[in-house]
C-alpha positions as CSV (number, residue, x, y, z in Angstrom):
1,X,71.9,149.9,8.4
2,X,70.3,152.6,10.2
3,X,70.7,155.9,11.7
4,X,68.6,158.0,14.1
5,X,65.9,160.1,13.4
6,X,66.2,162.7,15.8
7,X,68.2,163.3,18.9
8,X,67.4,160.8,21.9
9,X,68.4,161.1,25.7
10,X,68.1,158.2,28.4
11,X,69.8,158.3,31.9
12,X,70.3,156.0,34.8
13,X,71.9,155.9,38.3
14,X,74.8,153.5,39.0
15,X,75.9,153.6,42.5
16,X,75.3,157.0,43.1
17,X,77.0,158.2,39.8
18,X,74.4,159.8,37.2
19,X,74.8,158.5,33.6
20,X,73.7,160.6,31.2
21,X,73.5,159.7,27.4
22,X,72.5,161.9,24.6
23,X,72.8,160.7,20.9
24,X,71.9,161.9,17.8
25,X,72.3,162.0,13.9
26,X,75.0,163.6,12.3
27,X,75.8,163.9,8.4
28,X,79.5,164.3,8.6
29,X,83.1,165.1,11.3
30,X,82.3,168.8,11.9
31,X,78.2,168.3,12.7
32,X,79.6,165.2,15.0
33,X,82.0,167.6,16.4
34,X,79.5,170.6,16.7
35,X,76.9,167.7,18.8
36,X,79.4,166.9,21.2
37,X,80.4,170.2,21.8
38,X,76.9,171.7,22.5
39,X,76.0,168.0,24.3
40,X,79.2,167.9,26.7
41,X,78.3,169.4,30.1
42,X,80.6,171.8,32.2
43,X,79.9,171.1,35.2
44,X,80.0,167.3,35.0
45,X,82.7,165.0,35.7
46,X,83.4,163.5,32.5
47,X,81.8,164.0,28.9
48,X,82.8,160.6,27.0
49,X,81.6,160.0,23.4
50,X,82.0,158.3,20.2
51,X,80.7,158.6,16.9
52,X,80.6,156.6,13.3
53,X,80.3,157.7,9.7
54,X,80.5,154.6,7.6
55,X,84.1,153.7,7.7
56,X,84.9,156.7,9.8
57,X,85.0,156.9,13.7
58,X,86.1,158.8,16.8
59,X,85.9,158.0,20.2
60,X,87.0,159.9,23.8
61,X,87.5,158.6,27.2
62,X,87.7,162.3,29.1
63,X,90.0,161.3,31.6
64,X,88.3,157.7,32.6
65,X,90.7,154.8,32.1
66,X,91.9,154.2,28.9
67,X,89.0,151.9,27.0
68,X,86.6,152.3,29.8
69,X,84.3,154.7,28.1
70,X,84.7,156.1,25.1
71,X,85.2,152.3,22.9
72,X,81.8,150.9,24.7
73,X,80.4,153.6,23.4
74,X,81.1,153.0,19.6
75,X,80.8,149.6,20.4
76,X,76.8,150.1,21.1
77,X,76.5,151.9,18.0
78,X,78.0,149.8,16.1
79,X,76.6,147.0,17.9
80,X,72.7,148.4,17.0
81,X,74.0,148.7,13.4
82,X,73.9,152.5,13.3
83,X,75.7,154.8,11.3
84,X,75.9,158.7,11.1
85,X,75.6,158.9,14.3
86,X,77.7,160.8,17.7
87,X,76.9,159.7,21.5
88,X,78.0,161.9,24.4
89,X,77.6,159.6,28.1
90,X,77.7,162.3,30.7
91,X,79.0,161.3,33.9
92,X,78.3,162.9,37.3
93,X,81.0,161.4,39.8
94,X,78.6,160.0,42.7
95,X,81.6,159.3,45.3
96,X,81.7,155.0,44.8
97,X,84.7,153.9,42.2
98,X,83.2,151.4,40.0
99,X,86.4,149.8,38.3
100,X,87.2,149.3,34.6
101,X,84.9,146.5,34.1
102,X,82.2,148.7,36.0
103,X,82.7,151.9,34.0
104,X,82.9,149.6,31.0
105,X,79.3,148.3,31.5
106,X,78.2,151.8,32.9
107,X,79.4,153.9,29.8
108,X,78.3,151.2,27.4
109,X,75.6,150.3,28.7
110,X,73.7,153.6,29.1
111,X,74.9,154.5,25.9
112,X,73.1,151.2,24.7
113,X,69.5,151.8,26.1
114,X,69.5,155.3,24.4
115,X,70.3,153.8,21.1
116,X,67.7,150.9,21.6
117,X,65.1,153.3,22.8
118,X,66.0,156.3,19.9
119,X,63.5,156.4,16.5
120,X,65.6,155.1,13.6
121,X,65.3,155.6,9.9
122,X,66.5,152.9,7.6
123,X,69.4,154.6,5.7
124,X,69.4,153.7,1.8
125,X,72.6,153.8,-0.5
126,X,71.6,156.5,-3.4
127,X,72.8,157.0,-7.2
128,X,72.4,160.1,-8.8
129,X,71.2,160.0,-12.3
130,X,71.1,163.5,-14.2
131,X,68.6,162.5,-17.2
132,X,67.4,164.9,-20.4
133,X,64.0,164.1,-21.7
134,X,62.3,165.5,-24.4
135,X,59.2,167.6,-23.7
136,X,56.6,164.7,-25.2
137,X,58.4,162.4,-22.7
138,X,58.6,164.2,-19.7
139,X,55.3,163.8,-17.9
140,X,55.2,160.1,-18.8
141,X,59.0,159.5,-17.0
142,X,58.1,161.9,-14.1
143,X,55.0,159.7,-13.2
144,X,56.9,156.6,-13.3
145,X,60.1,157.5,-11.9
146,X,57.6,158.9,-8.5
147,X,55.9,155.4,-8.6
148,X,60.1,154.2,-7.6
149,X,59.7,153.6,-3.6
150,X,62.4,156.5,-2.0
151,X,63.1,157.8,-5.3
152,X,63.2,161.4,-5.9
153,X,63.6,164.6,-8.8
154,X,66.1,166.2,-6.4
155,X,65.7,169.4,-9.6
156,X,64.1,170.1,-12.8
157,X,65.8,172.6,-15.5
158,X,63.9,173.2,-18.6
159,X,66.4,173.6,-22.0
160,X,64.7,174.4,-25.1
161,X,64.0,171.0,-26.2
162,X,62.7,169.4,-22.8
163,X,64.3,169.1,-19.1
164,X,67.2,168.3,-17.5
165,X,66.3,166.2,-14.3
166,X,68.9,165.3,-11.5
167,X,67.0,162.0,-10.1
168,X,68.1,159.8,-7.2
169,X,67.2,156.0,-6.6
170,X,67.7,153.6,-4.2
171,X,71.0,152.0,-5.9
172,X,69.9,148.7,-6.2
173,X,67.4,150.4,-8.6
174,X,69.4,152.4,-10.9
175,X,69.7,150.0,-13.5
176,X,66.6,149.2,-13.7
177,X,65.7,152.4,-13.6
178,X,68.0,153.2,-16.3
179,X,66.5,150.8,-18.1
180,X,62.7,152.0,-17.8
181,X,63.4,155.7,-18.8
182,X,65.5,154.3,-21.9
183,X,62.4,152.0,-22.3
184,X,59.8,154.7,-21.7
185,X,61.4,157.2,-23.7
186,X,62.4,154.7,-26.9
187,X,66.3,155.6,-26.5
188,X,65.7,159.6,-26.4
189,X,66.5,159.8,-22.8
190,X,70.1,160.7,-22.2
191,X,71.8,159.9,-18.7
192,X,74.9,161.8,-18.0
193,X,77.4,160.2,-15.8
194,X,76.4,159.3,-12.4
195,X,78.0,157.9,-9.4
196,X,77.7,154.5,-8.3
């Protein structure tokens, strides 16, 4: 699963009609919202989009037949295997009707090359797992716990005995990770809940 790493434009020209797509990362509803809103153009014809957050989705036809626009649209995310992302296709009416399978390929299909062409980061499932370490312990855990590929000490609050770290892993790590510190630490180490 992906998602993109910055916002992305491509256009093209289908008889006479300008297609404009513009898609772009978005964490949750309101920042999907908030890019559509600031991607839509007034003075354009119709400002169709569609937008995916894991199980979650939305999609708009602005006044082109029902399932013409907005559905091709999610359909190219989801057929690029994206998630958290919105995509507004920006049509400029260009005087030639192109039909329902036309508009269809148009509003899909531009929508498509913008995805294919966009930068995309791989996105990685995360557990949190709040940890306090003893002082002796700590620099020995901190080194290994950066040696985890993507993991990271998200913060680090000293008590009076040691520190309290919040840490995120890849999930398919925690365990194992669990296990290490407990390892490292010779059953000192104690992990608070965490989500999983």
């Amino acid at each position: 699963m992906f998602t993109l790493s910055d916002v992305y434009t491509a256009e093209q020209e289908i008889k006479r009609s300008r297609f404009v797509a513009i898609a772009a990362p978005v964490s949750d509803e309101a920042a999907a919202k908030a890019f559509i809103a600031k991607a839509s153009h007034g003075d354009a014809n119709h400002n169709c989009w569609a937008w995916r957050l894991g199980p979650s989705y939305r999609f708009n036809d602005d006044g082109e037949p029902s399932g013409t626009a907005g559905k091709p649209i999610l359909q190219a995310i989801d057929g690029q295997d994206l998630d958290r992302v919105a995509v507004v296709v920006t049509r400029w009416f260009g005087g030639t009707l192109l039909g329902s399978g036309g508009l269809i390929r148009a509003y899909g299909g531009t929508a498509a090359e913008c995805l294919r062409l966009a930068p995309k980061t791989r996105l990685i499932a995360m557990t949190a797992l709040p940890v306090t370490l003893h002082f002796s312990d700590l620099a020995v855990v901190k080194s290994r716990l950066s040696a985890i590929a993507d993991s990271q000490i998200v913060s680090e609050v000293f008590t009076d005995t040691g520190a309290r770290l919040d840490v995120r892993v890849p999930t398919d790590y925690a365990a194992d990770t669990i296990a290490l510190v407990t390892d490292l630490t010779a059953g000192r180490a104690v992990f608070e809940d965490h989500d999983r």
